[in-house]
N, C-alpha and C positions, 0 to 999 in steps of 0.2 A: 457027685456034682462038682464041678470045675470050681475052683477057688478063687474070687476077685478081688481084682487088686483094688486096696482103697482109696481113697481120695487124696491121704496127705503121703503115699507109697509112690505113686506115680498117675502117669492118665489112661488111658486105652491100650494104649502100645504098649506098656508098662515102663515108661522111660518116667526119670524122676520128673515132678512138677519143674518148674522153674518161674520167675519173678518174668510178666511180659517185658520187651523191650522198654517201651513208654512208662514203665516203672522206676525201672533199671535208670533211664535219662533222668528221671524227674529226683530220684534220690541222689545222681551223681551231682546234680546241680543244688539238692539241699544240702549234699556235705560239702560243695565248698562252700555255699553261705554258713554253714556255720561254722567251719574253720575260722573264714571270714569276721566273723563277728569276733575271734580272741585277737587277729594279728594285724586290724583293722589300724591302732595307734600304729604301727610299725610303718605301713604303707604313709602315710600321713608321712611320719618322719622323713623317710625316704623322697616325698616328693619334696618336701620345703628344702632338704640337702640338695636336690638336686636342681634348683630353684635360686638357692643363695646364692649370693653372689653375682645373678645375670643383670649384668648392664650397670653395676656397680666395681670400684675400687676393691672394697673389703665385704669379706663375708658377713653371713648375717649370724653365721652359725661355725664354731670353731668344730666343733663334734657332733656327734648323734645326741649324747646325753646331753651337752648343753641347748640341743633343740626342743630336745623332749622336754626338760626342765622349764623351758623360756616359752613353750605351748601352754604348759600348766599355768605357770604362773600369769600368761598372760590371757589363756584364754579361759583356764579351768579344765577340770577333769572332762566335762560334756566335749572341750574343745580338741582334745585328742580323739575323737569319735566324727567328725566332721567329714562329711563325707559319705557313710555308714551305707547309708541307702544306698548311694551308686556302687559303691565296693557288691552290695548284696547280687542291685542289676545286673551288673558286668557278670558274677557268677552265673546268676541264672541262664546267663546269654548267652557266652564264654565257654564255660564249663562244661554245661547241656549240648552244647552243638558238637561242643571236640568229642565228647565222650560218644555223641549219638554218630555223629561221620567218621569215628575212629570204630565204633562198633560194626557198622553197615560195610566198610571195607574191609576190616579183619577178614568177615563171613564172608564176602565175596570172593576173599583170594586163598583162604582155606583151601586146598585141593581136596577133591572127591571122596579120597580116603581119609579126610579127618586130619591131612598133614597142614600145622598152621604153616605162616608166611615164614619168611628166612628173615636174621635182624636186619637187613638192610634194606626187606621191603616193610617191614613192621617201623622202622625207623620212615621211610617214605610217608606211610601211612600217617605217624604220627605228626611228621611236618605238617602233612594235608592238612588233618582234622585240626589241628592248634593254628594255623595259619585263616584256614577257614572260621574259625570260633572266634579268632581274634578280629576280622570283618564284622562279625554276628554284634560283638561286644564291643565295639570302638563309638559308639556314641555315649555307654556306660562310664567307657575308659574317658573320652574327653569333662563330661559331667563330672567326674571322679579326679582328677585332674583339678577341676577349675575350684572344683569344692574345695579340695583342700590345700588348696594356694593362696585362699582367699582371705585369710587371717594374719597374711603376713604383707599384706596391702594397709595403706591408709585407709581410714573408713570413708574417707569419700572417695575412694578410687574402687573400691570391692563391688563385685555381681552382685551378691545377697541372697544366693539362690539358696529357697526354700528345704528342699529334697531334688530328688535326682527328678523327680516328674515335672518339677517346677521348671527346673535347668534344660533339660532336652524341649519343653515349650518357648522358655524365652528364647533359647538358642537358635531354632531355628525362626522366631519372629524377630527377635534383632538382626541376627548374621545368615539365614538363610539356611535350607534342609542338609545344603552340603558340609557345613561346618560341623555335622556331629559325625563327617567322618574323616576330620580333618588328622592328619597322622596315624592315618589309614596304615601306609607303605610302613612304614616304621613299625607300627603295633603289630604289623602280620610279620615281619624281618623279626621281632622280637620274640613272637611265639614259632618260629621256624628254629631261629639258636638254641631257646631253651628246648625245645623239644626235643633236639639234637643231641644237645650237651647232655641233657638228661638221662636221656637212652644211654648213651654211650658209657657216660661216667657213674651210673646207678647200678648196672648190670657187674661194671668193671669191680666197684666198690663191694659189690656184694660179695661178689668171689675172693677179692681178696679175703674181706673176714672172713668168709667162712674156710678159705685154706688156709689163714693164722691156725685155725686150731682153737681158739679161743670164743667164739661165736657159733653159735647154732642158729637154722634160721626159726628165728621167732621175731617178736616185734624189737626185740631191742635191735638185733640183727638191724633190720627194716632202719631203726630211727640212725644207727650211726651210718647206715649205707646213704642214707636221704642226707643227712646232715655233710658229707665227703661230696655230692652227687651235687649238694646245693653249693658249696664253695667254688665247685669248679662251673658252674652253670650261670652263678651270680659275676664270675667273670670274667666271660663270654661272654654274657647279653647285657650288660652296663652301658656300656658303651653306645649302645641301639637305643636303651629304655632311654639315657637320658637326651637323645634326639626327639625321642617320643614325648618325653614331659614337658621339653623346651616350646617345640611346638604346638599340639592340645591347650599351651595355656598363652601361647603370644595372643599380644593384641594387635590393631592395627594402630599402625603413627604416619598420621597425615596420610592416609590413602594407602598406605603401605605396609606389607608384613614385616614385622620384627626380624623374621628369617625367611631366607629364598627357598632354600630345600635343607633337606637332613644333613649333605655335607657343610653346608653355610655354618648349621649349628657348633659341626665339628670343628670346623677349623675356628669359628668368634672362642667356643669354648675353650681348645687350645692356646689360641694367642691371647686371651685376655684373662683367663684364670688358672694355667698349665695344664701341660697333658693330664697329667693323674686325677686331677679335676674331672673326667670321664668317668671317675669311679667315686665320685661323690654321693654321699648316700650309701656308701658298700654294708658297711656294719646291718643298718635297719633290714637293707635287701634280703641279705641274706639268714638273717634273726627270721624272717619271714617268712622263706621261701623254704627250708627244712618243716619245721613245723606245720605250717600249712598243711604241706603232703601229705606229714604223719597225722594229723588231726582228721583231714579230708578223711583218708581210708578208713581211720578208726571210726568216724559219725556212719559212713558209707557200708562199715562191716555190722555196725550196729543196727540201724535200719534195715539191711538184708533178712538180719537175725529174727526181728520183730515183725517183719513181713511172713518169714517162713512159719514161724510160730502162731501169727496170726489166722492167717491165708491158706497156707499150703499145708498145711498139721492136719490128721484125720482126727 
C-alpha cells in the first residue's frame, strides 16, 4: 500500500503546505503595526522637526533630543504616543497593499521556469507596490500628520482629533473627501525614493559585509545592512517627506493654501530657514527607519513560525 503524504509534510501533489496569500498580507500588515507601536515617539519627533520653525523666525526645536524632552515635559509620556492609531492605520493600509501588489507582480513576472525578475525589474516592481500603498495610506498619513503636529499649536488653535476615525470623519465634514488625499503626489514621490534607495543600498550593503569577512549572513548581518541602507535612504527621501509634512498639515489663510505645490514648499523652506533645513528631523528619521525594518521582519518571521506550527504541522 502506497504511503501518504501527511497533512503538516505537504498537500496532494506532495509540495510543501504554505501560509495562503491573504495570510501572508494580513501578517505583513501586523508586523509593521507592531514595529510601529515601538518607533511610534520617533515619527512624532520627526514630524514637529520638520514642522519647527515654518512661518516663524527661530526654531521651536534646536535638536531631536531637545524635542523629545520638550514633548515630555510638555505633554507627558502619553504625549509621545499621539498619533498611535493613525501610525497603526497607515500600516495596515500602506504596508498590506505594497506587500500584496508587490507579491501579485513578483508572480506574474516570474518566468515559466521558476526564473524570478532581474533587480531592475524587482526594483520597478517595488516602486509600483510602495508608490501604490502609499495612495492606499495617504489619508492615514494625512490624520497622522495632523495628529501629531497638534501639540505644538495653541490650544485654541488645535484639531483635537480623537483617534485616527475621529480625524478622517472630521476631515472630510470640514474640508471635504479630497483633503485626505491631500500630499498625495509627494507621499507616492516618497515611497518611490525610498524604495529605490532601499533596494539599491540594502543589496549593496549586504555584500559588502559579508565580503569584509567579518559577517555572516544572520540577523546581525541583516540589522547593520538595514541600518547603512537606512542612512542612505533617509537621505534621499528627506527632502520629499518634508514637502509631504509641510503640506498634509497646512491650513488655509483667508481663502488660501499655505503652499501652492511641493516646489513652493522647497524653495519658502530654502529661503526662510536654509537649505540643510530639508534635512530637518534627519536624526529621528532615520533612529526609525533602520529599526522598523529590522523589527517588521522579526514580528513577520515570528508569526510565520506560529502559523506553521499551528496550522500547517501534522
Amino acid at each position: 500500500m502506497a504511503a501518504t503524504a501527511s497533512p503538516g509534510a505537504g498537500g496532494m501533489d506532495g509540495k510543501p503546505r504554505t501560509s495562503p496569500k491573504s495570510v501572508k498580507f494580513l501578517f505583513g500588515g501586523l508586523a509593521g503595526m507592531g514595529a510601529t507601536v515601538f518607533v511610534q515617539p520617533l515619527d512624532l519627533v520627526k514630524n514637529r522637526m520638520q514642522l519647527s520653525g515654518e512661518g516663524a523666525k527661530t526654531k521651536e526645536y534646536k535638536t531631536s533630543f531637545h524635542a523629545l524632552t520638550s514633548i515630555l515635559k510638555a505633554e507627558g509620556i502619553r504625549g509621545i504616543y499621539t498619533g498611535l492609531s493613525a501610525g497603526l492605520l497607515r500600516q495596515a493600509t500602506y504596508t498590506t497593499t505594497r506587500l500584496g501588489i508587490y507579491t501579485v507582480l513578483f508572480e506574474r513576472l516570474t518566468g515559466a521556469d521558476g526564473t524570478p525578475p532581474g533587480f531592475l525589474l524587482k526594483a520597478v516592481i517595488g516602486m509600483t507596490a510602495g508608490a501604490t500603498g502609499a495612495f492606499v495610506g495617504t489619508p492615514a498619513e494625512v490624520a497622522l500628520i495632523r495628529m501629531t503636529a497638534d501639540g505644538r499649536l495653541p490650544a485654541d488653535q488645535r484639531r483635537g482629533y480623537k483617534n485616527v476615525f475621529n480625524a478622517l470623519v472630521r476631515i472630510v465634514r470640514e474640508e471635504g473627501v479630497l483633503t485626505l488625499w491631500r500630499g498625495c503626489v509627494p507621499t507616492m514621490a516618497r515611497a518611490v525614493v525610498v524604495n529605490a534607495a532601499q533596494l539599491a543600498s540594502y543589496s549593496q550593503s549586504k555584500q559588502f559585509l559579508l565580503d569584509s569577512g567579518y559577517f555572516s549572513d544572520n540577523i546581525l548581518c541583516h540589522f547593520c545592512a538595514s541600518m547603512i541602507s537606512g542612512l542612505v535612504t533617509t537621505a534621499a527621501s528627506m527632502p520629499v517627506d518634508i514637502v509631504k509634512t509641510r503640506i498634509q498639515n497646512m491650513r488655509m489663510i483667508d481663502g488660501k493654501p499655505e503652499y501652492r505645490n511641493g516646489l513652493d514648499v522647497l524653495v519658502k523652506v530654502v529661503r526662510y530657514e536654509g537649505f540643510f533645513s530639508l534635512w530637518k528631523g534627519f536624526t529621528p528619521y532615520y533612529a526609525r527607519l533602520g529599526p522598523h525594518t529590522v523589527l517588521t521582519f522579526i514580528f513577520l518571521e515570528q508569526m510565520n513560525k506560529a502559523y506553521k506550527r499551528l496550522f500547517l504541522s501534522g
